[in-house]
N, C-alpha and C positions, 0 to 999 in steps of 0.2 A: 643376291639375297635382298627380298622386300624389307625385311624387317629384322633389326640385330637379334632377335632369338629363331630366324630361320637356320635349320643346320647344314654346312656343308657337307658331312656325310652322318650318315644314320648308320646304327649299327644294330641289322637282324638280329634274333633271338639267335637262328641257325650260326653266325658269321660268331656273335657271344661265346655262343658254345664251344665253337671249334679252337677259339683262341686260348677263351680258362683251361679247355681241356688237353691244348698244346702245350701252356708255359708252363700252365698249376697244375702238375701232375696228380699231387696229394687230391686233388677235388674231384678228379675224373671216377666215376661217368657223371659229369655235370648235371644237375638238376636246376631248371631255370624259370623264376617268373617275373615278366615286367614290372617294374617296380618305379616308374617313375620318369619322366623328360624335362629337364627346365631350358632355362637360355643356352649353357653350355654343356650339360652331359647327358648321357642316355644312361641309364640306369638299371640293375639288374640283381635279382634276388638269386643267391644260387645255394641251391644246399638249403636253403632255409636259416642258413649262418651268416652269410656273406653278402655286402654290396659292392656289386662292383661296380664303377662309373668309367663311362669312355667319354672323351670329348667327341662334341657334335659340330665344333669350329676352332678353327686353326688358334684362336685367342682362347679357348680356354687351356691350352697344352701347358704354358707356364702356371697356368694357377694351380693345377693338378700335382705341379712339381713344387709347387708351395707348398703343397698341404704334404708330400709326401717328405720333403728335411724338415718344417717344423711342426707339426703336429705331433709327433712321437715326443720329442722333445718339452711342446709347452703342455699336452694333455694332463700330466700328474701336478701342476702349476694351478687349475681351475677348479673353483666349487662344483662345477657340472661337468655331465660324462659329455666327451664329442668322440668323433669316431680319429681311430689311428688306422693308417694304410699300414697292413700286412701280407700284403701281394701287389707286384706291383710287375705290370705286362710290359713288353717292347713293342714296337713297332714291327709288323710283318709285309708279305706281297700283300696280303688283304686288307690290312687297315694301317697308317700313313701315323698312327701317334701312340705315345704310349697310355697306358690306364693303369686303374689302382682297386683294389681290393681291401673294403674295410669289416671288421667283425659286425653283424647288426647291432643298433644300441634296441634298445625297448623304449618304445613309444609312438606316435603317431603325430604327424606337424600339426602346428596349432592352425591353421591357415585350413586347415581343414573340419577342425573340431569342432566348430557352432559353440566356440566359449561367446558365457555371455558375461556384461562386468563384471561381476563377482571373482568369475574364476579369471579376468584380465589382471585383475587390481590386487590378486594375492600375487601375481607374478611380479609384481613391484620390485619385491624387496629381496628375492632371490637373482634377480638381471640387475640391480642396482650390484648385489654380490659379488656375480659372475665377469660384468665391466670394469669396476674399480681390481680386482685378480688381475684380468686384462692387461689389463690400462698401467699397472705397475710392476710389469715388467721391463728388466732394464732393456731398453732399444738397442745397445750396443751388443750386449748376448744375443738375442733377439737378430740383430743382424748377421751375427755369426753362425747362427743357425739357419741363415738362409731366407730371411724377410727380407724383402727390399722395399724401395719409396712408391710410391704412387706413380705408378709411369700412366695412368689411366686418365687422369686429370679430375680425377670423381666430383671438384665442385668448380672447375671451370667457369668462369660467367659466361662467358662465349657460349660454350658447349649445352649448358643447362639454359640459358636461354633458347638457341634451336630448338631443344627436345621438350622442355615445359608449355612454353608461351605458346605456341597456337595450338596447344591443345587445348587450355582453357574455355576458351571460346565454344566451341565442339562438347565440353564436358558440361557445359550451361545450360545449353540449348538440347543434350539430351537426356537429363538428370535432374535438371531444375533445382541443383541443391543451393545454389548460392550466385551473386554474381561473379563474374572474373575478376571486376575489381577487387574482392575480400582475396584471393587467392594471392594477385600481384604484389597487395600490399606484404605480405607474406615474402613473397620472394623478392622483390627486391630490400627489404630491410635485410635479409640471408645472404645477398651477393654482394650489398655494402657493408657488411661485417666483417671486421678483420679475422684472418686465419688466426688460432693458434698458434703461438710460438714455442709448444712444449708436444712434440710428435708423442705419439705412441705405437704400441703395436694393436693395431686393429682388426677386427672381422671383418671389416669392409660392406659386409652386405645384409645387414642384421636387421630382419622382418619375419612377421607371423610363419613361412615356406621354413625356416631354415630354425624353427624351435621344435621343440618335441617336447609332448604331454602326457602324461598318466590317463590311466584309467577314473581319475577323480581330478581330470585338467588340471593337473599341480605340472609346471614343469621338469622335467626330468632330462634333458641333455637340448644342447645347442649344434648345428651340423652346418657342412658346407662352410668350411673355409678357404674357397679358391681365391675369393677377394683380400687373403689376412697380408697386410702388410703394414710398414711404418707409415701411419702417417697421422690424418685430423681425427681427434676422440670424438668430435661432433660426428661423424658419420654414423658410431654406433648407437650416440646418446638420441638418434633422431627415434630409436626403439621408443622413449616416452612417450614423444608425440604419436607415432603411428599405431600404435597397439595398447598403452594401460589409456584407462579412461583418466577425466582433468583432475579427480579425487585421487589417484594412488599416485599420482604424481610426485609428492613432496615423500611419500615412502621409499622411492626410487632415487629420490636424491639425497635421503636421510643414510640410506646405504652405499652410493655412489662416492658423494661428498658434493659441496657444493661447487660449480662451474659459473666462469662470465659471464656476462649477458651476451656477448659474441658470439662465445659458444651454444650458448642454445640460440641464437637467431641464427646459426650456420647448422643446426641440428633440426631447426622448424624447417629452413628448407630443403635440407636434405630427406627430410620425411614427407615434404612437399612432392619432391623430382620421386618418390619410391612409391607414393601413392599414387604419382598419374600414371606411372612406369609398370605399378601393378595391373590398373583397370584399362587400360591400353593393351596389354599381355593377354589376362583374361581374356576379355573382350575376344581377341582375334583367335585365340587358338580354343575356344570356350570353356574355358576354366574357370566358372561361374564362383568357385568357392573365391580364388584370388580376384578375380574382378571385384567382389564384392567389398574382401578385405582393403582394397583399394580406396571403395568410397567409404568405406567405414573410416579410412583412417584420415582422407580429406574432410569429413565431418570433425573427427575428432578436433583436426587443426583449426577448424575457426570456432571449436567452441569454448574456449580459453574467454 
């Protein structure tokens, strides 16, 4: 694989079918529409009820099984709806892992909506809600229902160095929004900030793809928790930077509660590595809506 959101196996519409209609008896005759691919799953509309997601690489197998012990569990916990797996496949001779099957929630991802700040900055104070719920659950339950640590090393210096820093460069020269220097000053004050010393259980992956909005872009449920594990609250609190504008900011943290200055310099660059990590994505597979969101959200970071 070129590039970490290439998949090691794809799974046909046809291959879909024969499996729901294998395991999930109650579903058959299966009615199916693509509904979606990101880095780790292939995605699928069935029945008009149901999404089912299969992993597309061997690394998302355990996050799948994340969401399938705790999400049942932490759902009646949160101000917002997320999805609960209610079907959940095996592995057969034709596809090598299992998958899972959730109710549809209503709404459509923000990442796609063309919100403009208006409807960013009401989202404020319902994500400030929805994290602080998060964020205060005890980690010990939390682990007993089947979270673990950070085996992924999500703010690495090592790691986010590779993957950040020579893209900078490349993003300058074809976007013209800023120098690299404004970007580095950013990440490195992020990778010299000490970690938190008070873990939580986290979404891990929390950006415009994984929100869901109304018909009046009000948010209405949060998705995709393959990432949820114990570990840094910055990883979610990076949601400020990347998606509300610099004005609803302080509504987000009026809700949240206030955080260290560490914390948000490990949040500034965590929304740093998600915004280059978006329009790098886009970019290649042309998902012009998340590329976009990408530079919208590295704009947003140097306009503090």
């Amino acid at each position: 694989m070129s590039n970490p959101w290439d998949p090691q196996v794809t799974v046909s519409p046809s291959l879909a079918i024969a499996l729901i209609n294998t395991q999930c008896p109650p579903l058959a005759p299966v009615l199916l529409e693509p509904f979606g691919a990101g880095w780790d799953n292939t995605a699928y509309l069935v029945n008009g009820e149901w999404v089912f997601r299969f992993p597309r690489r061997e690394i998302a197998v355990d996050l799948l099984e994340t969401e399938m012990r705790v999400l049942p569990r932490l759902a009646p916990r949160l101000p917002l709806p997320v999805p609960r797996p209610e079907w959940r496949g095996r592995p057969d001779a034709n596809y090598p892992w299992p998958f899972a099957g959730y109710r549809l929630l209503p709404g459509r991802v923000a990442s796609n909506a063309g919100l403009d700040d208006a409807a960013r900055a009401a989202m404020a104070r319902p994500l400030g809600e929805f994290l602080k719920a998060l964020h205060s659950v005890d980690v010990r339950e939390a682990e007993q229902w089947g979270a673990g640590p950070d085996v992924h090393a999500r703010l690495d210096e090592d790691r986010l160095r590779t993957l950040v820093v020579p893209r900078l460069d490349d993003l300058v020269a074809r976007v013209a929004i800023a120098s690299a220097d404004s970007w580095l000053e950013i990440f490195e004050r992020g990778v010299r900030a000490p970690l938190s010393e008070v873990p939580a259980l986290v979404h891990g992956d929390l950006y415009s793809r994984h929100l869901l909005v109304d018909d009046r872009d009000a948010i209405c449920g949060v998705i995709d928790f393959g990432d949820l594990h114990v570990g840094q609250p910055a990883l979610d609190l990076s949601i400020a930077w990347s998606l509300l504008p610099v004005a609803a900011r302080p509504a987000f943290f009026e809700a949240y509660g206030a955080v260290s200055e560490s914390v948000a310099e490990k949040a500034r660059l965590r929304a740093l590595v998600s915004a280059v990590s978006q329009e790098a994505y886009g970019r290649a597979v042309g998902d012009t809506a998340i590329e976009q969101e990408g530079l919208r959200a590295l704009r947003c970071l140097l306009a503090e």
